[in-house]
N, C-alpha and C positions, 0 to 999 in steps of 0.2 A: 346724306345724299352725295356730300362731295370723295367720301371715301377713295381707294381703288382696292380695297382687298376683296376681292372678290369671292371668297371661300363662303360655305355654307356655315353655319350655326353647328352642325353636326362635325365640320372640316376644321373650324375653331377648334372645339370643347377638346377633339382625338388630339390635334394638335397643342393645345395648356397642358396636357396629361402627360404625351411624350415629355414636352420640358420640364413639367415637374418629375417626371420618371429621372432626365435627365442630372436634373437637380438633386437631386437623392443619391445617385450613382457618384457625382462627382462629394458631395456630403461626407459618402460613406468609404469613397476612396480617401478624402483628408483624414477625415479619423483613424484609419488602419495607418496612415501615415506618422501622426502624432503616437496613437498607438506604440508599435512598434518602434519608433524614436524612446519613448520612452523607457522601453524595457532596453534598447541598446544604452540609455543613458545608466541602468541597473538603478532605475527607479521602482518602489512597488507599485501593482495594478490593484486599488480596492473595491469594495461592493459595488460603491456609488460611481466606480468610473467606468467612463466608454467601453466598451471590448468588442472583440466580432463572436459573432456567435459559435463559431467551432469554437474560437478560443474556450468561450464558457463550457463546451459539451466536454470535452477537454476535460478542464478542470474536478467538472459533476462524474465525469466516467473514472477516470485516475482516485480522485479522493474520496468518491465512494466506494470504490474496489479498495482503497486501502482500509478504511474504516471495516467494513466487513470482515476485510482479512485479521485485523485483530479483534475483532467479538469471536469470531470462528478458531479463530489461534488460542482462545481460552479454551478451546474443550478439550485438545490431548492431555494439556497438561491439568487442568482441574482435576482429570482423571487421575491424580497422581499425588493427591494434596492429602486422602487420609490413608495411601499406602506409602507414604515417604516415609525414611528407616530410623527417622528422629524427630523430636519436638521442635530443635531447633530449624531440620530441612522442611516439614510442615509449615513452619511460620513465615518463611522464605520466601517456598512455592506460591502461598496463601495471599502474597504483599505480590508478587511478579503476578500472577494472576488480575487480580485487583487492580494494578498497573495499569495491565492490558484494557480492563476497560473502560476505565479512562481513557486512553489512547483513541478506544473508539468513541469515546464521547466529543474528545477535542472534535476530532476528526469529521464525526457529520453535524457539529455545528460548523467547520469551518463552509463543510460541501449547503448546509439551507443559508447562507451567506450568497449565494448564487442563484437564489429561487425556486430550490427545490424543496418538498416536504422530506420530511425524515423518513413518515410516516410510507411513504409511494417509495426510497430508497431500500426500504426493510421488508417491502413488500416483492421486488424487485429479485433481492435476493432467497427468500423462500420460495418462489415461485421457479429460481433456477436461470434467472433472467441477466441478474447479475453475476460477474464472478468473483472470487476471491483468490488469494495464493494457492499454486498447486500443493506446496509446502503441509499444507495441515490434512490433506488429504489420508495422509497416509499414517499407521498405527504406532504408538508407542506399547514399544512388549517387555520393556525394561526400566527400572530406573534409571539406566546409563544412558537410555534413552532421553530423559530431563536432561540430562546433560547435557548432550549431543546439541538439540533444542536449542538449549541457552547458548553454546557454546560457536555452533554453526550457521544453525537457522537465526536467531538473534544478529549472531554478528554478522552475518549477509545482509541481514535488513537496513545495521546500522552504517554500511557499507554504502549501500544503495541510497539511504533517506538522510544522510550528515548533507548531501550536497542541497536537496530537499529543503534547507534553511535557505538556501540564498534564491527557490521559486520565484521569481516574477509576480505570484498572487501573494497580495500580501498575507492573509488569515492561514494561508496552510503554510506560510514560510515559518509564521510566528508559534503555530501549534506544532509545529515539529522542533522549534527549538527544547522544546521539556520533552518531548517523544525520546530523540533520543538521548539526550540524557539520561535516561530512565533506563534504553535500551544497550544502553553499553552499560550500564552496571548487571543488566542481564546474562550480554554474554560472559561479564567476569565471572559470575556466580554458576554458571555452564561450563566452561572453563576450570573454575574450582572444583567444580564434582568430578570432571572427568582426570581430574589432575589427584584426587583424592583415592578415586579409584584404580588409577595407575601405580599407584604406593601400597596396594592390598594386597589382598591373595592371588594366584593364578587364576579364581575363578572368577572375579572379580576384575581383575586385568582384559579376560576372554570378553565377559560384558561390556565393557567399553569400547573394545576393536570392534565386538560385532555391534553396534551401536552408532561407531564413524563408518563401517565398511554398509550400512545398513545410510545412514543420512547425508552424507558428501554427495553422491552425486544430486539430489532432489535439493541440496543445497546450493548445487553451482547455477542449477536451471531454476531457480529464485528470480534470477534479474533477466528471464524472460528471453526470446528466442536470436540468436546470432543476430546482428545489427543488419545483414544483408537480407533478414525475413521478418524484419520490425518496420513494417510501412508508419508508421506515426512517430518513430523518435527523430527525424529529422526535423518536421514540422513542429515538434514539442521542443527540441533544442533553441529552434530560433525566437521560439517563446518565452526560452528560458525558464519552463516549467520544468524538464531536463538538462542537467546542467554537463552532463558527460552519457555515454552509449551505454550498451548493456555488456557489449565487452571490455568497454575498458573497464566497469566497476565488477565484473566478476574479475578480472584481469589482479584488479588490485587484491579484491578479497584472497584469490588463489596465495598471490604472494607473503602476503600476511600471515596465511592460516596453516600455510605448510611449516614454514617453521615451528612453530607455537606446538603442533603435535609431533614434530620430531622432540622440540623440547622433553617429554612428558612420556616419549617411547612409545607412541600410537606408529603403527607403518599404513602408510596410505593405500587404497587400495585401487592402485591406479598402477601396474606394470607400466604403462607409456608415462608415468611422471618424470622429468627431467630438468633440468635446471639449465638454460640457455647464459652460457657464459658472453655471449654477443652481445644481444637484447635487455640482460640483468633479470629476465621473467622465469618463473614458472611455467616449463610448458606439459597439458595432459591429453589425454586422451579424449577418443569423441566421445561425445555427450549423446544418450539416447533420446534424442528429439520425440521419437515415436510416441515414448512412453510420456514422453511430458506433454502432448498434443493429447494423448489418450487419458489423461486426467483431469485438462480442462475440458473436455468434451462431457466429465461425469464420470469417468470409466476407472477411477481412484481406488483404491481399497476402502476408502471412508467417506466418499462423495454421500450418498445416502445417507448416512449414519449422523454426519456433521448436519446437513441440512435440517432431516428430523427433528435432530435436537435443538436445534436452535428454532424454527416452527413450533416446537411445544415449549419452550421455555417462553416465546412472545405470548403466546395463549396461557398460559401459565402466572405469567405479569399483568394480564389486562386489568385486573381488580386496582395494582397499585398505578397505572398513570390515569385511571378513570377515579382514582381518590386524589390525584395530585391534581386532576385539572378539577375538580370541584372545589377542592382548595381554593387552589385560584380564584375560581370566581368566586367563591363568597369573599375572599380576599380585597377583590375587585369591587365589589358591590359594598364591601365595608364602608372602604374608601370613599366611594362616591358618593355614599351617607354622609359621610363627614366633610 
């Protein structure tokens, strides 16, 4: 009775809610705060820590795109495992392969470290939902095409994902350490074939040119579209989920890779290629952006074909994880006997 607030019950309750909204608000600004502190400290972020949730989407978007991209990266070259021109390049292709999915296995256990099923990731991708590298889209019509592969597409990857160790998340920082490792013995063994085949016959030689002049450019647009039409790499930079742009690390690849096929007597197929005595870089020609928007769109030479098979190789597999998870449980239920 001696009160003065005068408000109603109704004018109370709206008003506790504003200051708990309040509350919450400034909550969630100290954590973005600490947050962020801490990746500028180049501390890692793990499962159990704070994060904002784009960060997360982030994360689940990027390292399930790459994961896909190496289960999907298995099929040009499986393709090529029992027409290889030796026991010993069978056994090679057979281990690089086998690599690869592993690669994908780190890879989406790093991405259900974030709360996602595997299961709804893999669905994701059959359905066309998610995407993968433009890179695999397209056919191998050669053996010098393995090469190429290993050679180009490999070493762009290991280009792009070496910085990929130093992530801000810690689970995909630590599964890329053995990635690439793995992936630069790739491109060596790409690199050796195409350097094997440049010591051959002229037709032999022929295959290998038309095999770079066929995968150099779909290799340079690997690391995704000029920095001025990539809305998400600045905000992933400050994440430190990105550790450098899309052009500096084609930038670097360029420089790297041109010599290595002059080495070997490959001529690039690039008239505007030029060597900027200024700068110290490699400068080339435009990039058909068109065609690389027209591949993630579906519109690939092997967009279909890749999907299919991977859709019938999961239906294909169901017998073996619906024997693994019974395993389990009676494993489970062993246990709990005992």
């Amino acid at each position: 009775m001696y009160t003065t607030d005068l408000r109603t019950k109704a004018q109370k309750a709206a008003d506790a809610k504003d200051t708990g909204a309040k509350d919450e608000i400034v909550e969630a600004s100290e954590n973005e705060a600490r947050f962020q502190a801490r990746i500028d400290d180049e501390q890692f972020i793990e499962p159990k820590d704070w994060m904002p949730e784009p960060y997360r989407k982030t994360l689940v978007r990027q390292i399930s795109q790459h994961a896909h991209s190496e289960i999907v990266g298995m099929l040009p070259e499986g393709n090529w495992i029992s027409r290889a021109p030796s026991l010993r390049r069978k056994l090679i292709l057979l281990a690089k392969v086998q690599d690869e999915a592993g690669h994908g296995l780190y890879l989406y256990s790093a991405a259900e470290t974030l709360g996602v099923e595997r299961g709804d990731l893999l669905e994701q991708l059959h359905t066309g939902k998610a995407k993968y590298s433009t890179i695999f889209n397209y056919p191998t019509l050669t053996w010098a095409d393995i090469g190429a592969i290993g050679w180009l597409v490999d070493g762009a990857a290991v280009t792009n994902q070496i910085p990929l160790c130093r992530c801000s998340y810690g689970p995909y920082a630590r599964a890329m350490v053995k990635v690439c490792k793995e992936e630069s013995f790739h491109q060596r063994q790409g690199f050796e074939i195409m350097t094997v085949m440049m010591e051959g016959n002229a037709e032999q030689r022929e295959m290998a040119q038309d095999a770079m002049n066929r995968w150099w450019w779909p290799s340079l647009m690997m690391f995704g579209p000029p920095d001025g039409d990539s809305p998400n790499s600045a905000q992933s930079m400050a994440w430190k989920i990105k550790r450098f742009s899309n052009d500096e690390l084609r930038q670097r690849f360029i420089d790297a890779t041109v010599p290595q096929a002059e080495a070997i007597g490959l001529t690039m197929p690039d008239p505007d290629l030029g060597f900027n005595e200024v700068t110290g870089h490699y400068e080339i020609g435009d990039l058909n952006w068109d065609e690389f928007w027209s591949v993630v769109k579906g519109e690939g030479h092997c967009n279909r074909d890749r999907l299919d098979a991977r859709v019938e190789a999961y239906a294909d597999g169901a017998w073996v994880r619906e024997a693994a998870e019974a395993y389990a449980e009676k494993q489970k239920a062993k246990h709990a006997a005992a």
